[in-house]
Short mmCIF file of the C-alpha atoms (twelve columns), coordinates in Angstrom:
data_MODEL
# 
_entry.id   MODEL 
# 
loop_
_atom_site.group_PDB 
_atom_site.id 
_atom_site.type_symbol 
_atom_site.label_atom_id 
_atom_site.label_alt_id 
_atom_site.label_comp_id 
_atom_site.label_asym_id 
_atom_site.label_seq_id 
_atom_site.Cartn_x 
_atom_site.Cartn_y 
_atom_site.Cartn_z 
_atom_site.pdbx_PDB_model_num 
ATOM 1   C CA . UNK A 1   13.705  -54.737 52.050  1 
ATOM 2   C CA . UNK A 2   10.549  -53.629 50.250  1 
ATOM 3   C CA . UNK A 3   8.974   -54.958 47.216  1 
ATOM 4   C CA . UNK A 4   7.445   -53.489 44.311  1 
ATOM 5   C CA . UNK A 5   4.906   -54.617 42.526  1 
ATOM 6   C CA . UNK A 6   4.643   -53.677 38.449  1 
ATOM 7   C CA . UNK A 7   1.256   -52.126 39.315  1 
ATOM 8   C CA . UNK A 8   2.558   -50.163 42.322  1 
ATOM 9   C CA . UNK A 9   5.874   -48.535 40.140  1 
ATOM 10  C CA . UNK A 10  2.956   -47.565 37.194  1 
ATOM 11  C CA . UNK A 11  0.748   -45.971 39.446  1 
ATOM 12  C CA . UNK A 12  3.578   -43.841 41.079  1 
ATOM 13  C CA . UNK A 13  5.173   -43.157 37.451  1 
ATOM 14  C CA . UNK A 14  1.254   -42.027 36.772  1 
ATOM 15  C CA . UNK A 15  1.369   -40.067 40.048  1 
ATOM 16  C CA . UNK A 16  4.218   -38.465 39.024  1 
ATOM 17  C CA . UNK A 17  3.361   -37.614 35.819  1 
ATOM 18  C CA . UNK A 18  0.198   -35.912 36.924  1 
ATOM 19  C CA . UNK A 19  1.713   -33.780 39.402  1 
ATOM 20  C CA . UNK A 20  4.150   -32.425 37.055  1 
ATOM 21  C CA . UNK A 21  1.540   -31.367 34.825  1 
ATOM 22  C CA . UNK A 22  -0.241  -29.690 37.326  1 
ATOM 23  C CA . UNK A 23  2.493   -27.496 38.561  1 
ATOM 24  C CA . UNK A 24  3.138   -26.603 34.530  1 
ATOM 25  C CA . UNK A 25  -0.534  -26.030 34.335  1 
ATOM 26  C CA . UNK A 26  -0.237  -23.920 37.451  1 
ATOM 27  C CA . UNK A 27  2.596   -21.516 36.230  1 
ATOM 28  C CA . UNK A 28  0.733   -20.431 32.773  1 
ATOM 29  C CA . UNK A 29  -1.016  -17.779 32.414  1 
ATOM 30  C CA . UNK A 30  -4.535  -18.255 32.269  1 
ATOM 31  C CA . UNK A 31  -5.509  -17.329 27.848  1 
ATOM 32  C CA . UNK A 32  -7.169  -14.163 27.645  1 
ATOM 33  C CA . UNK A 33  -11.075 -13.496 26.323  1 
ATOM 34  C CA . UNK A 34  -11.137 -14.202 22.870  1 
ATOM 35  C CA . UNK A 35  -12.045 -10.912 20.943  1 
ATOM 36  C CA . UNK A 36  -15.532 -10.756 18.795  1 
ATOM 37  C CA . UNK A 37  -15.505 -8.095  15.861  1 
ATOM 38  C CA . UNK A 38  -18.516 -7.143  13.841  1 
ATOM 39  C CA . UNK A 39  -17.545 -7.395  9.913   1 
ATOM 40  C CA . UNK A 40  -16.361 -3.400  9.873   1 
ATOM 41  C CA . UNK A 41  -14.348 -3.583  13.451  1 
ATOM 42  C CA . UNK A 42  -12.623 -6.475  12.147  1 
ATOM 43  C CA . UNK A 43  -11.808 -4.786  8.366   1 
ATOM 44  C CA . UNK A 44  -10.832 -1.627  10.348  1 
ATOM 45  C CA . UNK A 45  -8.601  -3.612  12.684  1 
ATOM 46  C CA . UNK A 46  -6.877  -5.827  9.749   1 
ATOM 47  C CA . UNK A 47  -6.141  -2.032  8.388   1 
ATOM 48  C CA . UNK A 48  -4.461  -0.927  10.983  1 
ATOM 49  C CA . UNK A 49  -2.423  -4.166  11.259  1 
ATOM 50  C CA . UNK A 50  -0.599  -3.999  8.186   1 
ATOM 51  C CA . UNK A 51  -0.393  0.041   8.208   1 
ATOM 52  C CA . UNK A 52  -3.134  0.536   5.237   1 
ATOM 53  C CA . UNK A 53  -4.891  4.266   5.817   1 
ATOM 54  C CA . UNK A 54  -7.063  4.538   2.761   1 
ATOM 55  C CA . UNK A 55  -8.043  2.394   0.464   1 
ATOM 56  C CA . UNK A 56  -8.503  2.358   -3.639  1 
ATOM 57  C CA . UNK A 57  -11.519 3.452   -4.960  1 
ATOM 58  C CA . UNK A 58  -13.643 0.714   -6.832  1 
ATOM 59  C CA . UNK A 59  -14.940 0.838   -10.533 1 
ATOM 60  C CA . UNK A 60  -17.926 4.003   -10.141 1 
ATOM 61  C CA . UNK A 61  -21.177 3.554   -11.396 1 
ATOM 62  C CA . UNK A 62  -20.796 6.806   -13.029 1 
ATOM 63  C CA . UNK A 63  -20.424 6.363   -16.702 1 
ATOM 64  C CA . UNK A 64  -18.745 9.601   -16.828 1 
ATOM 65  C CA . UNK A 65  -16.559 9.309   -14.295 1 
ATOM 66  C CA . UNK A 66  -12.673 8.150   -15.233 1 
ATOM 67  C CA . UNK A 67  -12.970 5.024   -12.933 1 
ATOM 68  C CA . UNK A 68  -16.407 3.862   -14.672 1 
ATOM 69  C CA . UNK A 69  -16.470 0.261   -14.745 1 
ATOM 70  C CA . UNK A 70  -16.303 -1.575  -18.243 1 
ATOM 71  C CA . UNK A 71  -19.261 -3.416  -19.711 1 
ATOM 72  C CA . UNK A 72  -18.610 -2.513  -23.349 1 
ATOM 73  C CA . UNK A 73  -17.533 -6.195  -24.430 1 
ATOM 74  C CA . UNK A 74  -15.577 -4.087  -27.376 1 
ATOM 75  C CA . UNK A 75  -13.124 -2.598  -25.014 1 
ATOM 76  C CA . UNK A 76  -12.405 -5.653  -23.616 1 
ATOM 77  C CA . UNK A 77  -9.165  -7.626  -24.598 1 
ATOM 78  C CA . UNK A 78  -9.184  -11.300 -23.618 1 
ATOM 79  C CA . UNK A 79  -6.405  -12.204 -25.732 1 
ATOM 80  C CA . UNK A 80  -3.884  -9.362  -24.549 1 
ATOM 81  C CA . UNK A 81  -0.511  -9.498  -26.413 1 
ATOM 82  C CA . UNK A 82  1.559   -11.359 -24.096 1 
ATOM 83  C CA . UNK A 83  5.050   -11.144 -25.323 1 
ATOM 84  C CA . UNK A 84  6.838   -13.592 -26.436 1 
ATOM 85  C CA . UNK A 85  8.141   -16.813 -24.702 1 
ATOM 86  C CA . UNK A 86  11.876  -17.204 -26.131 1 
ATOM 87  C CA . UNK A 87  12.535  -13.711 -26.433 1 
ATOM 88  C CA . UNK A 88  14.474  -11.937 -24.165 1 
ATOM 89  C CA . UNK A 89  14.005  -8.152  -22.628 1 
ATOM 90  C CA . UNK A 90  16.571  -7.150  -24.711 1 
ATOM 91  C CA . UNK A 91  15.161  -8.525  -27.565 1 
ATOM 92  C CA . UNK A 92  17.645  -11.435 -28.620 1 
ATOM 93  C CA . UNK A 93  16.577  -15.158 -29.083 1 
ATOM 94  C CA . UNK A 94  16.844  -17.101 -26.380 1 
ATOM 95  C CA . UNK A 95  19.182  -19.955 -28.673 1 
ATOM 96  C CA . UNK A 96  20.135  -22.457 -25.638 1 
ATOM 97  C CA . UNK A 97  18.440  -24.105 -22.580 1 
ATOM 98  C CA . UNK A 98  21.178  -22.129 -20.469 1 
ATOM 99  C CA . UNK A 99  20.023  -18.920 -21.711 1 
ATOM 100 C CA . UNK A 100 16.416  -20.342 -21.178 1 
ATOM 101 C CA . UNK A 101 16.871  -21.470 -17.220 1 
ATOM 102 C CA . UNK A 102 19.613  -18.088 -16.143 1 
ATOM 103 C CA . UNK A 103 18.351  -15.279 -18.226 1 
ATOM 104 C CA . UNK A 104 14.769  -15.557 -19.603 1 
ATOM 105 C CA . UNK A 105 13.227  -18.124 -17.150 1 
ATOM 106 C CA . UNK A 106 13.964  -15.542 -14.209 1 
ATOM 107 C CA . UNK A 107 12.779  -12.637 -16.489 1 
ATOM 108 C CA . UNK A 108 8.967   -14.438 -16.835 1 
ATOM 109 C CA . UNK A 109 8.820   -15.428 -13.111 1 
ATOM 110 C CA . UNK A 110 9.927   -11.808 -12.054 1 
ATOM 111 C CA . UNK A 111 7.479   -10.420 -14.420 1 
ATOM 112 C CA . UNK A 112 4.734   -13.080 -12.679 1 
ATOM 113 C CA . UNK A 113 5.490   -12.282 -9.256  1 
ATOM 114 C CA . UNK A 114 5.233   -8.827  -9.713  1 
ATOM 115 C CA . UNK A 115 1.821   -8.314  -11.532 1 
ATOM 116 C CA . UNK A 116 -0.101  -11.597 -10.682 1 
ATOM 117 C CA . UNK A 117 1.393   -12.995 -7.044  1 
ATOM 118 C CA . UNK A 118 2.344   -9.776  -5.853  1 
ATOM 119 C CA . UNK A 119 5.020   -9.912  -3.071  1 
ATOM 120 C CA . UNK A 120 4.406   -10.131 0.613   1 
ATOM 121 C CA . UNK A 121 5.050   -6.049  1.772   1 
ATOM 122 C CA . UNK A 122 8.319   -5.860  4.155   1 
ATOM 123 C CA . UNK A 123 6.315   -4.409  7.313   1 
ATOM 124 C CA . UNK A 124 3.771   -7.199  7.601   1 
ATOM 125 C CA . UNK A 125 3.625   -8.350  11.390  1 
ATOM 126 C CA . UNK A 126 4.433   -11.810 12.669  1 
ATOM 127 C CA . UNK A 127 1.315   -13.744 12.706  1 
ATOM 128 C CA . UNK A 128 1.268   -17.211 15.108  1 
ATOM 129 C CA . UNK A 129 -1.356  -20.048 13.941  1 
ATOM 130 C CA . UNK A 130 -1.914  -22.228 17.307  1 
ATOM 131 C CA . UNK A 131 -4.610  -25.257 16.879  1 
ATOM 132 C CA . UNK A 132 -6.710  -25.587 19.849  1 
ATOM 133 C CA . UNK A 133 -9.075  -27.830 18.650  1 
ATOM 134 C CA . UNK A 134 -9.045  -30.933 16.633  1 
ATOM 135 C CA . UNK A 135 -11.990 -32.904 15.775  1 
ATOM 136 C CA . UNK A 136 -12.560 -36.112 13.833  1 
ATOM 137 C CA . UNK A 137 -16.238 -35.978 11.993  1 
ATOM 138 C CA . UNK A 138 -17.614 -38.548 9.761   1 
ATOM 139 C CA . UNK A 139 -19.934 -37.355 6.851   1 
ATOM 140 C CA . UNK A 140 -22.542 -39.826 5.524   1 
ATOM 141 C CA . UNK A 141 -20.382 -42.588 7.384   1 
ATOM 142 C CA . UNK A 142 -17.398 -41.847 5.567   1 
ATOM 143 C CA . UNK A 143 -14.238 -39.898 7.125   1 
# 
């Protein structure tokens, strides 16, 4: 009959342990190269990602031309006539807090997620965030 000492069974459970994670170790693949882009190859890549094959035209410098960007403080409106809270689409008062949270609350967030969020387009691909790294850094002695 053997005996065991507590040091002996940790150092085989350690053993063990170790092996294990060589043999998983041993079975991945080995992580390709990362990729380096210069600033256009990467634009041109993000492009073709999400299935984009021309772009919008910015404001021209052109005064004359239709898409002439706007520094005549005049034509600018930075009050723009929002309409109006408790009113619905239809025009009637909203009267109740029921009409405000299933009819006219769902109106203004529609309205907000279509021309200030914007929506997420149905073809985007699957991206996969995988942290590799983590460092803790003190600044000025303070974390």
């Amino acid at each position: 009959m053997r005996t065991f000492t507590v040091a002996s069974v940790f150092l085989a459970a350690i053993v063990a342990a170790f092996g294990s994670s060589l043999q998983a170790t041993a079975q991945q693949p080995a992580p390709s190269e990362p990729v380096t882009f210069t600033t256009q190859e990467d634009h041109r890549n993000m492009l073709e990602q999400l299935g984009i094959t021309r772009l919008r035209p910015g404001p021209s410098g052109n005064e004359a031309a239709p898409n002439h960007a706007n520094y005549d403080e005049a034509l600018a409106n930075p009050y723009p006539n929002l309409p109006e809270a408790l009113v619905l689409k239809s025009g009637e008062r909203v009267t109740t807090p029921e009409m405000w949270w299933k009819q006219r609350r769902p109106e203004i967030v529609e309205d907000f997620e279509r021309e200030v969020v914007g929506r997420i387009p149905s073809n985007v691909p699957k991206v996969t965030w995988t942290v590799t790294e983590t460092r803790e850094t003190t600044v000025a002695g303070s974390r």
